[in-house]
N, C-alpha and C positions, 0 to 999 in steps of 0.2 A: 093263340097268343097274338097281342096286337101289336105291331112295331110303331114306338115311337118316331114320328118326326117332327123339324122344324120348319114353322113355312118360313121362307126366305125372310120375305116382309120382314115377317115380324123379328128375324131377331138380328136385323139391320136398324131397327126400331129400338133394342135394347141396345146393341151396339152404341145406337146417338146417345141414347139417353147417360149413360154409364160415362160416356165422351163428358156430356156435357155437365152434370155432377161433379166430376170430376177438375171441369173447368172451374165450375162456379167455387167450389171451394180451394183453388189454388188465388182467385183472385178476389177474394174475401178481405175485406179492408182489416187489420190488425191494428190497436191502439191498446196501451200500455202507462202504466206509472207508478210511479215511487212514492212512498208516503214521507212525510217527515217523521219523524220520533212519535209523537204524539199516536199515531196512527186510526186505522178505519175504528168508527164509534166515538170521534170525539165532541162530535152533535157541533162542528164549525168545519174550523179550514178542510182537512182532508177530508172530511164525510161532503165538503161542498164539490172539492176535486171531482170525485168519482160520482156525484151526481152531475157530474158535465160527461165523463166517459157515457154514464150510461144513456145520456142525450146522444153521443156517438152513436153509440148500439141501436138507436129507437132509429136515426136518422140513415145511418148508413147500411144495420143488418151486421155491424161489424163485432169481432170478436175483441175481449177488451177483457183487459188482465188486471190484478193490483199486486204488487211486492210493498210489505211493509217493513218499514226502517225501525230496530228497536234500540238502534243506537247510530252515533254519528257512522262510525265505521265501516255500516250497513250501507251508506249512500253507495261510493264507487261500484261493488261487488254486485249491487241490486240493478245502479245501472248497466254494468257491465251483461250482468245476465241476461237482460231484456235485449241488449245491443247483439250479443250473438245469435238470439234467436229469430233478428231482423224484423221487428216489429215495424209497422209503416212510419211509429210516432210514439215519440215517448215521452212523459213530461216528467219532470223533477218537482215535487210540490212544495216549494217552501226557498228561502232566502236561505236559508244553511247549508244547500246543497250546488251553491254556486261553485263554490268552489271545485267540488267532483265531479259535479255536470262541465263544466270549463277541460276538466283533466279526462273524461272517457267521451267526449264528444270531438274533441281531438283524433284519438284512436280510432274511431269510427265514423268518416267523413261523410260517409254516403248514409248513415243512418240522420232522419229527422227525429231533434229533440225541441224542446217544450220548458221553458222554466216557468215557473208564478213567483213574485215577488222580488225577482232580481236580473239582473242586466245580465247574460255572457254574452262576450262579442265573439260568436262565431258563427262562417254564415250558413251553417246545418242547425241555427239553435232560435229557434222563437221566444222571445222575452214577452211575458204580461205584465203588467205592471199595475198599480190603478191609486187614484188618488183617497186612502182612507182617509187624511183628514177633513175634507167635507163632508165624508159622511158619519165622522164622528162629532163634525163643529154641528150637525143636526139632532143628531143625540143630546151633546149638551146644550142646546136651547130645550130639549126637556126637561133633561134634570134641573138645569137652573128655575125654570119656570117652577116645578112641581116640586122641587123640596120645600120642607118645612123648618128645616133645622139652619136653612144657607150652610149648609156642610154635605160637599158630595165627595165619593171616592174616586179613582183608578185604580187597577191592578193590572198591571202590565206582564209578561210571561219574561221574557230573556230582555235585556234594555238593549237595545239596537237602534239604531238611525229610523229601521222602518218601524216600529213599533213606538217610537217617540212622537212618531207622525201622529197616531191615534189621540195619544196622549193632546199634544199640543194641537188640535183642532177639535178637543173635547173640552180642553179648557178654557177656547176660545169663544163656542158656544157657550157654553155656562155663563163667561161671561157680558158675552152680549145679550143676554136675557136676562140677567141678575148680577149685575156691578157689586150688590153686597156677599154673594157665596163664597166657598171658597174649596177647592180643592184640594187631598188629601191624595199622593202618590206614591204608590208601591210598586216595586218588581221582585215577583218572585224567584226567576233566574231559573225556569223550565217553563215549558209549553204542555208538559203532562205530568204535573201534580195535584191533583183534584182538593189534595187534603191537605197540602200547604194555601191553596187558592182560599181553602172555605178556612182556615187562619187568619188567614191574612184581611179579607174583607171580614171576619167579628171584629178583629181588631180595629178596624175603620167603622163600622157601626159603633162601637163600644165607645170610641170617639168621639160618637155623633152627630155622625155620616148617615143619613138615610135612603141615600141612593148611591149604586159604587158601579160604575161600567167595567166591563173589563174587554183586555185584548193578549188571552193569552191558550186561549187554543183550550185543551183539556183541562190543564188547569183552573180554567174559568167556570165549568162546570161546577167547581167546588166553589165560587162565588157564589152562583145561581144557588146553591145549598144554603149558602150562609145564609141569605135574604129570608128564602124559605124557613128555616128555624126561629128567625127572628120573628117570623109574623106579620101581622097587618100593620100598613105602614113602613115595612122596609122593602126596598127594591135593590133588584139588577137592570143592569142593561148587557143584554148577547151583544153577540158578535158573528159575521160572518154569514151564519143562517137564522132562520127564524126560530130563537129558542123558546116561544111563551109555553109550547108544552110541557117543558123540563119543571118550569112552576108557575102554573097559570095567575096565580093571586100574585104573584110577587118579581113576573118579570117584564120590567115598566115598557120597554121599548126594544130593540133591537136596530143594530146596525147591520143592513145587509152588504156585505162585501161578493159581488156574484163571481168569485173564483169560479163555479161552474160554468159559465158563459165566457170567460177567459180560456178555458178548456177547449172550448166546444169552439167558439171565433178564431181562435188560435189555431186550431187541429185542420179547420174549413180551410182558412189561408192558404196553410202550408200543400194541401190539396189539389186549391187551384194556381199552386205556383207564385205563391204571396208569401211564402214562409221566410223566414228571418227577419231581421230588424227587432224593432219592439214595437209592443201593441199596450196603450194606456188607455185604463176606464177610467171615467170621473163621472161626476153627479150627471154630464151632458147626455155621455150613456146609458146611463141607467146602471152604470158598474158599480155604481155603490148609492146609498140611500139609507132608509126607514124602511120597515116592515109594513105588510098591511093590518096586522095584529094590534099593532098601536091604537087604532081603531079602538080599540076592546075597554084600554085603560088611560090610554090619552084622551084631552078634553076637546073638542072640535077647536077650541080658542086657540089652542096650543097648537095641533095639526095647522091651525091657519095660518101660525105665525111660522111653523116650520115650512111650509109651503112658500112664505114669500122669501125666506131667507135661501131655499134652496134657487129659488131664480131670479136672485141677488149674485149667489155666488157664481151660476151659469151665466148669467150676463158678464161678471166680470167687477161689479159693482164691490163685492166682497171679495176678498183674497185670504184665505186661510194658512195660518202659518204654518212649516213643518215639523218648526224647532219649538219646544217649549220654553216658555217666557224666561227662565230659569237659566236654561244655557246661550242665550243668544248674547 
């Protein structure tokens, strides 16, 4: 019978190792976030979120969470959970959860939070921010350009300050590309109704609307439908991310809004000790813009003209409104 042993070495060698394992996963970067209502799958805003977390994950090796909101009430409780379990950073996605983000960011001084789309002034909480209406006044110099009817739509999700922004630099574009169109606006009054969205844009085709942007998160999916039913010759414009796969024949352009890069710039900050305050994208950045898909169904002339207006607007030369023409 042979007696086992251990040679010293070696199990001063496991010893480290088990150490250091050990290490590595206590000081493993953790990043976390909350959805809006709308939640993961809405092919925009929170699918953009978490394609910034997972730029976290690629860049850092970090572990990275999602809690989804299925209703407002969800906000505080969803923060709160993440807050207790000391996440390194945690983001609130969306302008409706200012509120709760302000009320459990308080509570939890030492934890670092994250908003998109709204301001809390406190100094554990990093604001993004970013100027959609340039890169919806680019948008609507397509649709102005490219309708046939001079009748284009909006459909807006909840009518808010920020989401008026969309509105009022869509129809600013329109109409500096076609002084004859005209604008046709809706709000639906949710951010995840797909099948009030695809309503509400028939109703503006049926109109005689041939092109109808929207900016209303899930709901707008149900635009993207509308267009689609309708056929050749009627369009969407996305939002957010790049939607032409939702309907290739039938979605004209897209507005990129890079909430993921808000994510990700934001999270870096806070990192190296740049966290709080606010952080704003605009066309300078590269935070918001046109897709490169536009390519596909856009006419180069058109591209060209969006092209000079975008470094019209970065120079300064152009200044896009916030407020639509209506309320001012």
């Amino acid at each position: 019978m042979f007696k086992r042993t251990v040679v010293p070495g070696v199990l001063i060698l496991i010893l480290a190792l088990l150490i250091s394992l050990a290490a590595t996963g206590a000081d493993k970067l953790r990043f976390a976030m909350v959805t809006d209502i709308g939640g993961l799958g809405d092919q925009s805003f929170n699918d953009a979120a978490w394609d910034g977390m997972q730029m976290l994950k690629k860049e850092y090796g970090a572990e990275v969470k999602v809690l989804e909101s299925k209703k407002a009430e969800d906000y505080i409780p969803n923060l709160k959970s993440l807050a207790e379990q000391g996440y390194d950073m945690i983001w609130a996605v969306g302008f409706l959860m200012a509120d709760a983000l302000n009320n459990v960011a308080a509570q939890y001084p030492k934890i670092r939070f994250g908003i998109i789309d709204s301001v809390v002034d406190k100094p554990n909480v990093t604001s993004v921010t970013f100027r959609e209406e340039q890169g919806s006044f680019l948008v609507g110099v397509v649709a102005g350009k490219m309708t046939k009817t001079n009748l284009v739509g909006f459909v807006g999700g909840m009518q808010f300050p920020l989401i008026e922004k969309f509105q009022a630099g869509y129809e600013a574009g329109v109409k500096a590309a076609n002084p004859k169109a005209k604008v046709l606006v809706n709000y639906v009054g949710s951010f995840g109704d797909p099948t009030k969205g695809k309503e509400t844009a028939l109703a503006q085709f049926n109109l005689g609307a041939d092109i109808v942007y929207h900016a209303a998160g899930d709901t707008g999916t149900g635009v993207i439908e509308a267009a689609k039913s309708m056929g050749k010759g009627y369009w969407a414009i996305g939002v957010d991310k790049d939607q032409h796969h939702l309907a290739p024949q039938n979605v004209l352009v897209c507005m990129i809004k890079r909430v993921d890069v808000g994510v990700f710039q934001g999270t870096k900050a806070v990192l190296a000790g740049k966290g709080g305050g606010v952080m704003e994208l605009s066309l300078k950045e590269d935070g918001v813009g046109i897709c490169k898909s536009a390519s596909k169904t856009v006419p180069e002339s058109v591209l060209d003209l969006v092209e000079q207006y975008r470094k019209d607007i970065i120079a300064g030369k152009i200044v896009v409104p916030t407020v639509p023409e209506g309320k001012k």
